[in-house]
N, C-alpha and C positions, 0 to 999 in steps of 0.2 A: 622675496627669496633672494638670496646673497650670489653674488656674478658667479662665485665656485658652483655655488649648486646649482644655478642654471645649466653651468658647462656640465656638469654631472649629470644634471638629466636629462639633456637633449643626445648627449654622447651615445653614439650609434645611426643618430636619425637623420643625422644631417650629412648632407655629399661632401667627402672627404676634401677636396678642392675646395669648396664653401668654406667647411670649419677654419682651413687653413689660412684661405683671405681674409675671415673676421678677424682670425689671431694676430696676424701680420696691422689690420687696423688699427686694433685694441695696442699693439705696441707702439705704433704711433702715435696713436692718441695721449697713450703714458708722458712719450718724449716729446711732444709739443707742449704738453701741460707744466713739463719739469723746463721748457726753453731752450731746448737740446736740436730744434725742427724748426728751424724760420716758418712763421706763419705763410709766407709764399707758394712756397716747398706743400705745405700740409693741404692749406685750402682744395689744389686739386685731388689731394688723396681723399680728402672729404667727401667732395663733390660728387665725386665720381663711386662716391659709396651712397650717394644721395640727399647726402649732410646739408644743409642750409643753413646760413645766418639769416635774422627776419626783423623785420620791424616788431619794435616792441613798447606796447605801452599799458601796462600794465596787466598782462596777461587779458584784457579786452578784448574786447572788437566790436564795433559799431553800426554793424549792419543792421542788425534789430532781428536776426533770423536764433539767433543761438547765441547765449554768451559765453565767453568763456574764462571764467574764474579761474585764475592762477593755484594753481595745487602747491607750487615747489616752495612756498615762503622760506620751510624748515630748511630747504638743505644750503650749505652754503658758499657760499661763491669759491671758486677755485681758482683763481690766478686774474693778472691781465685779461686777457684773449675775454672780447666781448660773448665768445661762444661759452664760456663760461661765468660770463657774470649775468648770462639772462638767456632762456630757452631758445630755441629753435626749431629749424622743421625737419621731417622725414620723409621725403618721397620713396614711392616702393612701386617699383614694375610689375605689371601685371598684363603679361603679354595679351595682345589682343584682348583685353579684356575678359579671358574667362578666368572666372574666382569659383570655389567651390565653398559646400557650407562652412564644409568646417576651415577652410582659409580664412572666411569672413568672422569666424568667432576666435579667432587668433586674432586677429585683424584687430574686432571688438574689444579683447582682451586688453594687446596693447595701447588701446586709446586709452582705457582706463588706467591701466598700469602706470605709463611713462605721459601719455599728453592729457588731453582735457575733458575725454570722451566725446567724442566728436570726430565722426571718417569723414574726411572728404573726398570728393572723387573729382579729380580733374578732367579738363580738356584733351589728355593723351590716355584716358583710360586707366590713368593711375589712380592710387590709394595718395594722400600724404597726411599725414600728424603734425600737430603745431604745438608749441612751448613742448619739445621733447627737450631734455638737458641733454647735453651732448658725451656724459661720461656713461647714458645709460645704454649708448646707442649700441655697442655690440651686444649687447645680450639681449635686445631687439631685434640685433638682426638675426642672432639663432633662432630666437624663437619662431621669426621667417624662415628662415633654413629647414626648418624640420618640419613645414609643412612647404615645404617644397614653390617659397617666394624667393627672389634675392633683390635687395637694393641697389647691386652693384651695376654703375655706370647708370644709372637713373636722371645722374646731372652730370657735369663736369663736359670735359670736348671727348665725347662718345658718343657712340650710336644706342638715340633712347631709346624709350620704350615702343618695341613696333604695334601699332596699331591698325586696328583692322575694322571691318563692319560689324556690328553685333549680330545681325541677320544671318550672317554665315552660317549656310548649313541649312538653314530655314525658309530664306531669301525667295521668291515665286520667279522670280525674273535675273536669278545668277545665272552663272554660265558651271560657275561648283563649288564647294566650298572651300575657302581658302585660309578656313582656321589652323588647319594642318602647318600650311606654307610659313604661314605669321611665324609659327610656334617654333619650327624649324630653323626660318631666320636669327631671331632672337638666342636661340642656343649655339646656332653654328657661332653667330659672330660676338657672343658675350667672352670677354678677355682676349680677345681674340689680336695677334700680335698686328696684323694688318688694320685695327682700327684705333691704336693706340697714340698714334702720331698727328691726329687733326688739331687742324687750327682752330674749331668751334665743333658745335655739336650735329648729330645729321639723324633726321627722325628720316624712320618709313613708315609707311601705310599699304595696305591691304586692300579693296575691294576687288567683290565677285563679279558685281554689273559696271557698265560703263557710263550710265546716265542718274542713277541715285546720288544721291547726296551723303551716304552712308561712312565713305570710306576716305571721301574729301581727299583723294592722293593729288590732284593737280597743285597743292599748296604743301607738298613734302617735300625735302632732299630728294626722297626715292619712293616711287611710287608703282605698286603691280595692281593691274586691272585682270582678270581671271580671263579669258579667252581660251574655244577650242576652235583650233584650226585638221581637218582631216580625221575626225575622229582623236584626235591627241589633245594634252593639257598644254599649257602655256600663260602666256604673259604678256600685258601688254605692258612695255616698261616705260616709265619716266623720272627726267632727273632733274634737279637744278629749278625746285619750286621751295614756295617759303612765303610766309606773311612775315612779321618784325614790322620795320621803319618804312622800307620800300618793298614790295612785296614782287614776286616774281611769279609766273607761271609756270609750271613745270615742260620740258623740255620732252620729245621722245626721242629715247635712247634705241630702243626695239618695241617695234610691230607685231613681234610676236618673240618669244624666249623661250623654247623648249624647259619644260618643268624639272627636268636633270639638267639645265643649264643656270637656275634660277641663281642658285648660292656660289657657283664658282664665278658667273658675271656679276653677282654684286661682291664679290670680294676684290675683283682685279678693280669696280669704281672706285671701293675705299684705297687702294692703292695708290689710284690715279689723284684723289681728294689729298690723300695724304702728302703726297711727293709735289705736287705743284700747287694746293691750295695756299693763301695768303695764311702767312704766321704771325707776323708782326700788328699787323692793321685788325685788329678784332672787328671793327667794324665792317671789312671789307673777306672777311675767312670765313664766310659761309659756303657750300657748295654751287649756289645760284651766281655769285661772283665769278665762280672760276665757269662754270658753263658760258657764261654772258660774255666774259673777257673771251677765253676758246673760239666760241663758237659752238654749236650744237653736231656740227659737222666731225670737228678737229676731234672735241673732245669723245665721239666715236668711235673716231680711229686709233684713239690712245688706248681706251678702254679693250677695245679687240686686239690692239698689240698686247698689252698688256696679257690679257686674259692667256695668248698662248704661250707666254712664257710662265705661267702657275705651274707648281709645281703639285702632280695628284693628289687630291687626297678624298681617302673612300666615305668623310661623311657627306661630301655631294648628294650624292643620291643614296644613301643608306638608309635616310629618312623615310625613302619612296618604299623602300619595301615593309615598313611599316605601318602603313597610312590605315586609317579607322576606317570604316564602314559605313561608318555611323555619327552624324552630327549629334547625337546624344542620345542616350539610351532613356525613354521616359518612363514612368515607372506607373503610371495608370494607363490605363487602355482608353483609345478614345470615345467619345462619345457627343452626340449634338447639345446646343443650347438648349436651354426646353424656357417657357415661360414663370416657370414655378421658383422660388426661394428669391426675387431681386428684392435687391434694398434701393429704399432712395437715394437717387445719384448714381447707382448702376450704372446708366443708359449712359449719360454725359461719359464718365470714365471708361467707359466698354470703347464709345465712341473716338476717344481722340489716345487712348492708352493701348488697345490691344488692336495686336496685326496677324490676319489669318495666314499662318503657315501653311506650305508647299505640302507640307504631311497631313493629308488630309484630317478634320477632327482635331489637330491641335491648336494652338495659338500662341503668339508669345503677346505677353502683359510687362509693360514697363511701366518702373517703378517708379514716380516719379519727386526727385529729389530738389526742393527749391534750395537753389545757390549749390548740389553738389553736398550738402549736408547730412548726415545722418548720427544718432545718436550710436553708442556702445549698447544701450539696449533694444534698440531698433534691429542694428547688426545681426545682431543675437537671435531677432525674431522672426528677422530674413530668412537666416541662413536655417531654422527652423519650417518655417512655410516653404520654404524651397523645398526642402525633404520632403516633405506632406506630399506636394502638388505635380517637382518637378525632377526630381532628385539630383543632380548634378548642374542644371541647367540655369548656370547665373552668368550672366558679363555685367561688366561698365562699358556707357557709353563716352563719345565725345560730346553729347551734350549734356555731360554729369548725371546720367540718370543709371540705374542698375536694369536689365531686363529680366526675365522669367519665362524662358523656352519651354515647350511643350508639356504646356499647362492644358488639360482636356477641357474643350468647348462648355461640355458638362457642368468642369470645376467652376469656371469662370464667378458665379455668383458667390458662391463659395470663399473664393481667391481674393474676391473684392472684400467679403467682410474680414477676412483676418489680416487683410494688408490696414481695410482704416483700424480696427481694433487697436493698433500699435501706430497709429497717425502716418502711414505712409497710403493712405487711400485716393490722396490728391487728385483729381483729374490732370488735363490739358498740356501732358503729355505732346511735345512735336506741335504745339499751337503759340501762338505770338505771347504765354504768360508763363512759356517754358526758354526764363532769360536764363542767357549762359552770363557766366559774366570768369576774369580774372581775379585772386586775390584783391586789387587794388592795395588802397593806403592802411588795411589792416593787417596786414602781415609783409606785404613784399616793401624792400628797401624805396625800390624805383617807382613805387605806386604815388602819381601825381593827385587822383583824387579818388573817391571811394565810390568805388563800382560796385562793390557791393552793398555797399547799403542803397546806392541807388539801382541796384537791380534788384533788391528787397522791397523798395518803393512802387518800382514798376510790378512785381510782380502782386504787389498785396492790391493794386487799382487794379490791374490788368484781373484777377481772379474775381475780383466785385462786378464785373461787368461779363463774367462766363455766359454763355448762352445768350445773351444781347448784341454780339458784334456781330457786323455782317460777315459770312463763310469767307469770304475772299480775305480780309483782316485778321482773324481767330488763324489763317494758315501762315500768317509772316512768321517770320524769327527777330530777334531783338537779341545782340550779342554788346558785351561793352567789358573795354577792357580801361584800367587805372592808366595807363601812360598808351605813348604810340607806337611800345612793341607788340603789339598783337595778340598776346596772349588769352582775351577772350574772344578771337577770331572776330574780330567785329568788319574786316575787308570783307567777308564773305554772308553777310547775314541782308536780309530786306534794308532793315534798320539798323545802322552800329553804332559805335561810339566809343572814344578815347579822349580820357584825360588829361586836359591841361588848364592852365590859369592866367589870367590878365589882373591887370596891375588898375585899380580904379579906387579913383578919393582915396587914394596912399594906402591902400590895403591891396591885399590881392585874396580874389574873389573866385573858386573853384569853378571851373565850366567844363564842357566837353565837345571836341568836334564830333559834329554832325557827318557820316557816313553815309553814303545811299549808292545803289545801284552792283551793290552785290550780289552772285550766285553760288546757292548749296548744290544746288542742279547739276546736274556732269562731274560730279565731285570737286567741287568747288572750281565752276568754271571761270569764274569772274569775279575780278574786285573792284568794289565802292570807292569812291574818290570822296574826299572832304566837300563841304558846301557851307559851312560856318558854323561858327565853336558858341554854342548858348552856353548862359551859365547852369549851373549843375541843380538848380532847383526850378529850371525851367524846362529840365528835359521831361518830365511829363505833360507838359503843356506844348514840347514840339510832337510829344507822338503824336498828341489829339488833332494836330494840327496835319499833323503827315496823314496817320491814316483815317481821317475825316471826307480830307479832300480825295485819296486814292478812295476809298468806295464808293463817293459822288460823282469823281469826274473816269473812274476807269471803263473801259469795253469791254465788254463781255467774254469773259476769258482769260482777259488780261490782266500779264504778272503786275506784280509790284515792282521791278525791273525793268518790265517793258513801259510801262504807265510813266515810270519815272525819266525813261530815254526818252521817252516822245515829247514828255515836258519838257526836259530839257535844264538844264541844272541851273540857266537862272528862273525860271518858274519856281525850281525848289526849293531854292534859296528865298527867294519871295514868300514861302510859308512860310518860313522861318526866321523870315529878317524882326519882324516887330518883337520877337521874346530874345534878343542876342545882347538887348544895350539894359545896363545896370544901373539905378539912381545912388547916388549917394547913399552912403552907410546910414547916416540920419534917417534916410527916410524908406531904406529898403532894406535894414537888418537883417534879412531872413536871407538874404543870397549873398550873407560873407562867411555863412558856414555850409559843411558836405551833410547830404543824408546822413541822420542818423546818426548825429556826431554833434554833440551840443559843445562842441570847440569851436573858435571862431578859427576860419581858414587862413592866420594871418600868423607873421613873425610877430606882431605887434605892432602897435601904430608908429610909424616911421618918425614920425615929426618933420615930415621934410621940408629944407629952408628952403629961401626963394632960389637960391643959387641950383639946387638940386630939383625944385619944383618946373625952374626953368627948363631944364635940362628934361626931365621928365615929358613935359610939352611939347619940348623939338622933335622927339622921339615919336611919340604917341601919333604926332601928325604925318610925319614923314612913313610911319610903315604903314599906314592904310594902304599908301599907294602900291607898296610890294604884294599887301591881300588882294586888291583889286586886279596884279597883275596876276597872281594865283589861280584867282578865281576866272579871270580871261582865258586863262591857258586850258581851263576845264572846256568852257565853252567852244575853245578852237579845235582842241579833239573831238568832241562831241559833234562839228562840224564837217569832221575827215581832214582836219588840214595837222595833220601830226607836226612839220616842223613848223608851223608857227606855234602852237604850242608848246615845241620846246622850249623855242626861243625865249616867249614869253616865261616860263618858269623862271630860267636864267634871267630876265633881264628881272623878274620880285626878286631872286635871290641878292641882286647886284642893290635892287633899291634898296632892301632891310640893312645889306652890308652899310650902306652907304650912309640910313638912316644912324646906326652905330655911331657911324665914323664923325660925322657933323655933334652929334653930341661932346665931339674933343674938336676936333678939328674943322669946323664950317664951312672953311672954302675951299675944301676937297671938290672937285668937280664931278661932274657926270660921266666923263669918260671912263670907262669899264678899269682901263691897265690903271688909273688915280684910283678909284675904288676898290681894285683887288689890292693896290700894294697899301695902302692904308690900312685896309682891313687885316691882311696879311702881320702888317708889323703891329699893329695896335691892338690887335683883338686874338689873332690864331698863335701864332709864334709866344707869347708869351702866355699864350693855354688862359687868357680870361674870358673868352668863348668856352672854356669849355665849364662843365657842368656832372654831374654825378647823371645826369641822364644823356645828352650828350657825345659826352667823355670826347670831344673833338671832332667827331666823325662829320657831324653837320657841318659844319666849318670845311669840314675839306670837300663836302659836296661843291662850293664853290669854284675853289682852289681849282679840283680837278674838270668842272665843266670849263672853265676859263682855259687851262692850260690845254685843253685835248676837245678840241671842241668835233662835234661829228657831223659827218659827212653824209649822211645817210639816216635819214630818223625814219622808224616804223613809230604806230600806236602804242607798242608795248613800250620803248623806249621815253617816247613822251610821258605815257603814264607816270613810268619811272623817275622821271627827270622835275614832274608836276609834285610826287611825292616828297621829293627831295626838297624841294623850294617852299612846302608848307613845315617838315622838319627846322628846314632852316631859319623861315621866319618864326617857330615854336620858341627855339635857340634863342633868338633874337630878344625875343619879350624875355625872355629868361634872365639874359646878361644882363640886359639893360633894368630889371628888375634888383641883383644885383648891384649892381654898379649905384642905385639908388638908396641901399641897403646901406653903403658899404657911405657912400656922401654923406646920411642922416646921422652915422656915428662918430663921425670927425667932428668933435670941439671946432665952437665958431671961434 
């Protein structure tokens, strides 16, 4: 159908404000195409409508879970601007994760229409589409509009998609439901003039209980925990959380937040975010920056200054006097399981898929989605079986799966055969073979190596062995994300992982750090620290090795958390150390390519001469020492001795630098002020530290521990400081990987 006619037939359906911000798009998009819109300028009007540029190789992707065959050959390129000469993505908000059917056959629609058929469902509860062309994208985004989705402000420095627990409403152990609240948030503050000015972007979260792992707000900008106090609603608020590079804890702002206070106190935050958070330094304009820098204290008394200088306005609590009744109206009457109609494998998926609701007789059944995946016609068959069983009662989860509220005990057997009928019957649901993972190197720019095809890996072993792991094992989580921004939450899982790569026999060889000692628990009460980067065809060989040893040597009871504190991180690193070192390309070809990706992981063979080989060696030797001080600083936290720990981070940071610097310069000394101003001039100031992953920030972790060094170290700050100093040595192999790059193509 032609863009007129679309506009033709959605006219009337879509909220007048809506039509009017896609138009104002669609104009933009005109005059960036014609050259008229510096791509500067555009990129945030993009983003902030959900627009993504993506890695792209030929409409592919390597995971082994779905491929996906490039539809667009015919149409043809449109200008410069790489968004035009090759697909992209669409992310689409879906607040707190509830979708309805017929959103989800819109949903379906579009996949086939503009992408590849294929919905994924992310980490924040979102929908997105990949290889969309970018001229199709407003009459994408009506056709959201008129079932009442919008994309707007999905990406870009605005407040995402707020996200909530799926349980809501259904939950045995909430305090109430807080789907309402999510929903509310999300509307009060989309376009909203006070969130238009941040430096970076600021997610929130929702849960109802304070000890699930549901709602994970400890690791948010902004996070509401449901509490009543006196018979009254409320909130327990917190701020200034975040995974990324160095991951922060969320901070409490309020103890309690009366429910008519919820939306005018987080509007006077974004205020406060806005007006004093970092602009310039992207690196450093997160929310968690400006708590950290403040103080948790300061930044209290801004937030309440602030607050009372707001100027009224009545949708505060206007929302309250519309509040549902009802978590979802079910549309069968309940009824018990009985023994009669199971299919084989029932039992297994009953068991680790469906969770007995608060509502007597009901259940919710999660669907479960390897990688976040689902077809156009699966969608389709969803949002059908929903009606049948649940009628309205769909969400996405944060671990990519979809649920199915108030589904009657009765249907249960029922529910299982028309969900496998259409291949979504899967079991192991919420069990260590339910890997979350990030795009990685199939689609995202900054994806260092392929986490999904190696969570396609892990998960096609991990479901061969269903019903054979010990209970204690079969309950881990297994998160990995393509680089070490966080995006497949891998700080907070049993097991996680992020991509990066070392430099070995003049190739560079895909691996991934090794994470441990995170918690989903308390809503992500705790994160995992590094403990050594295997290469990426040995990470199924460190599971076996991890949880091998966790169900032989653990106590009865005991977490994979606590098993792992008590070990103590060089014990774990001792599973792990024998599968980290790689032989020559000659004799071990299979670990110089990623999962699932018959490309070998390299530029190409270097040819490096002696002079760069040299050079390569001095390096190579010199930064062990900065890992092993890394890896000490773990061990001294874990000891309770936080600033030696810090210290230690700082002094690997200082070795990698130094390791650098000797590469040019050799009889740089050991003295910190010879090592930062070398590094300074040789490596930061003229930006050949930095990197498209990077992008300088690591480098100025040094800069700025050296110039401002602290007086006062807690645990969290060590942590912080330990995080920084394993980025920085990341940095480090990077440049110098480079720098060897750049030696092999200079004519002897």
């Amino acid at each position: 159908m032609s863009h007129a006619s679309w506009k033709q037939t959605l006219e009337g359906r879509i909220d007048p404000g809506w039509a009017e911000e896609i138009d104002h798009f669609e104009g933009q998009l005109e005059l960036r195409r014609q050259g008229k819109i510096e791509e500067k300028v555009f990129a945030e009007t993009r983003l902030r409508r959900g627009v993504y540029g993506q890695r792209y190789d030929n409409g592919k992707r390597h995971d082994g879970v779905a491929e996906r065959p490039l539809a667009f050959e015919e149409k043809p390129t449109k200008g410069p601007d790489t968004l035009w000469d090759a697909p992209g993505m669409q992310r689409i908000k879906i607040p707190f994760g509830g979708v309805s059917p017929e959103q989800l056959e819109v949903l379906a629609e579009l996949a086939e229409d503009y992408s590849d058929n294929i919905l994924h469902v992310t980490t924040r509860q979102d929908f997105q589409l990949h290889f969309v062309h970018i001229e199709d994208t407003p009459d994408l985004m009506r056709r959201l509009a008129a079932v009442d989705i919008t994309t707007r402000e999905a990406c870009g420095n605005s407040v995402r998609n707020v996200t909530a627990c799926p349980r809501a409403g259904v939950c045995r152990g909430e305090a109430f439901d807080v789907s309402p609240y999510a929903h509310a948030l999300m509307r009060f503050l989309l376009g909203h003039p006070d969130v238009q000015d941040f430096g970076r972007k600021f997610k929130p979260a929702f849960s109802g209980c304070e000890h699930e792992a549901c709602g994970l707000v400890q690791m948010h900008d902004g996070g509401y925990v449901a509490r009543m106090r006196d018979g009254k609603r409320g909130f327990k608020v917190v701020v200034g959380g975040g995974l990324g590079p160095v991951p922060h804890q969320a901070q409490v702002l309020s103890e309690f937040t009366p429910e008519e206070e919820l939306l005018p106190q987080m509007q006077a935050v974004c205020r406060v975010f806005a007006r004093l958070g970092e602009k310039r330094n992207r690196g450093r304009a997160r929310i968690k920056f400006l708590v950290a820098k403040l103080g948790i204290e300061e930044f209290r008394r801004l937030v309440e200054e602030e607050r009372v200088t707001l100027p009224h306005d009545d949708r505060w609590t206007a929302f309250l006097d519309d509040m549902p009744h009802t978590s979802g109206e079910a549309v069968l009457e309940p009824g018990p399981l009985g023994d009669a109609g199971r299919s084989p494998g029932f039992e297994a998926w009953h068991r680790s898929n469906v969770y007995a609701q608060r509502q007597e007789g009901y259940a919710m059944a999660t669907v479960h989605l390897p990688l976040g995946d689902m077809t156009s016609d699966q969608a389709r068959s969803l949002a059908d079986i929903a009606r049948r069983f649940a009628g309205e009662n769909l969400r996405t989860t944060v671990d990519q799966n979809v649920v199915i509220r108030f589904v009657p005990d009765a249907e249960l057997p029922a529910l299982y055969e028309a969900l496998c009928a259409v291949g979504l019957g899967a079991p192991g649901a919420g069990t260590i073979a339910d890997v979350v993972t990030c795009p990685g190197t199939d689609t995202c720019k900054l994806g260092i190596a392929a986490s999904r095809g190696l969570g396609s890996e892990m998960i096609r072993r991990l479901q061969a062995k269903a019903g054979t792991l010990p209970e204690a094992v079969e309950a881990l989580s297994i998160k990995a994300s393509g680089c070490f921004n966080s995006c497949g939450q891998h700080h907070i899982s049993d097991i996680g992982f992020y991509g990066n790569s070392r430099k070995i026999d003049g190739r560079t060889v895909p691996h991934f750090q090794v994470i441990l000692g995170g918690q989903r628990q308390e809503n992500g009460g705790s994160y995992g620290l590094a403990v050594g980067s295997v290469p990426s065809k040995a990470v199924p060989l460190a599971i076996e090795a991890l949880t091998g040893a966790f169900a032989e040597g653990r106590e009865p009871d005991e977490s994979f958390q606590a098993w792992s504190a008590r070990l103590g991180k060089r014990s774990m690193r001792e599973l792990i150390k024998p599968l980290m070192s790689v032989g020559p390309y000659a004799e071990e070809p299979e670990f110089y390519s990623d999962w699932s990706d018959v490309r070998e992981f390299t530029i190409g063979d270097l040819g490096v001469g002696e002079c760069a080989g040299e050079v390569v060696s001095l390096f190579g030797i010199e930064v062990v020492k900065a890992e092993a001080q890394a890896f000490d600083a773990q061990i001294a936290l874990d000891d309770g001795d936080a600033g030696g720990a810090e210290s230690l981070a700082y002094a690997a940071m200082l070795s990698a630098a130094r390791a650098l610097v000797r590469t040019e310069f050799i009889d740089v000394t050991e003295q910190p002020e010879d090592v930062v101003a070398e590094f300074r001039t040789r490596f930061f100031e003229n930006e050949r530290f930095f990197d498209k992953y990077a992008k300088g920030k690591f480098g100025a972790y040094l800069l700025e521990r050296h110039a401002n060094p602290d007086t006062t170290v807690d645990d969290a700050l060590a942590a912080r400081r330990i995080e920084e100093a394993q980025l920085f040595i990341e940095a480090a192999h990077a440049c110098e990987a480079r720098m060897t790059a750049e030696a092999a193509e200079v004519p002897a």
